[in-house]
C-alpha positions, 0 to 999 in steps of 0.5 A: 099102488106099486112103484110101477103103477104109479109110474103107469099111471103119471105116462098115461096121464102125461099123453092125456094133457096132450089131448086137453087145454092148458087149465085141464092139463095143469088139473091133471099135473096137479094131481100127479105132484104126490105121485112123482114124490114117491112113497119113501119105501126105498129103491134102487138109485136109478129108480129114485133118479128117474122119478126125481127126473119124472118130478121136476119135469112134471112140475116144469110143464105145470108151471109152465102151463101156470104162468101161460107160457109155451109148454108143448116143448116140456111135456115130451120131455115130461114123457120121456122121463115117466117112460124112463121111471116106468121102463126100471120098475115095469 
């Protein structure tokens, strides 16, 4: 899978927790963690910041919907980010 695929794919996730309950998003952002890592084929810094960003923003909202905590402030920001990764390799 392409850097940009891989970022396609963690946004379309993203927008689909929206229409789920908290235990089937965690299901969804817990299959995202190997994702967001990346694959360490290297890219440009920017590329690598906004997936960072995308990472700590998906593990943010997981653990939020982990401990039962409010999440719906986290997963905008979550999305935000995958848009952010998406737009430099898309």
């Amino acid at each position: 899978m392409s850097e940009g695929e891989m970022a396609q794919h963690v946004l379309q996730c993203l927008r689909q927790t929206e229409l789920t309950d908290p235990k089937s998003a965690l299901g969804i952002l817990n299959g995202l963690v190997g994702l967001v890592q990346g694959d360490g084929t290297p890219h440009s810094f920017e590329v690598d910041e906004a997936r960072a960003s995308t990472f700590m923003a998906v593990c943010e909202y997981a653990k939020a919907l982990h401990r039962g905590q409010p999440a719906d402030a986290l997963r905008p920001a979550a999305i935000e980010a995958a848009e952010k990764w998406q737009s430099l390799v898309g």
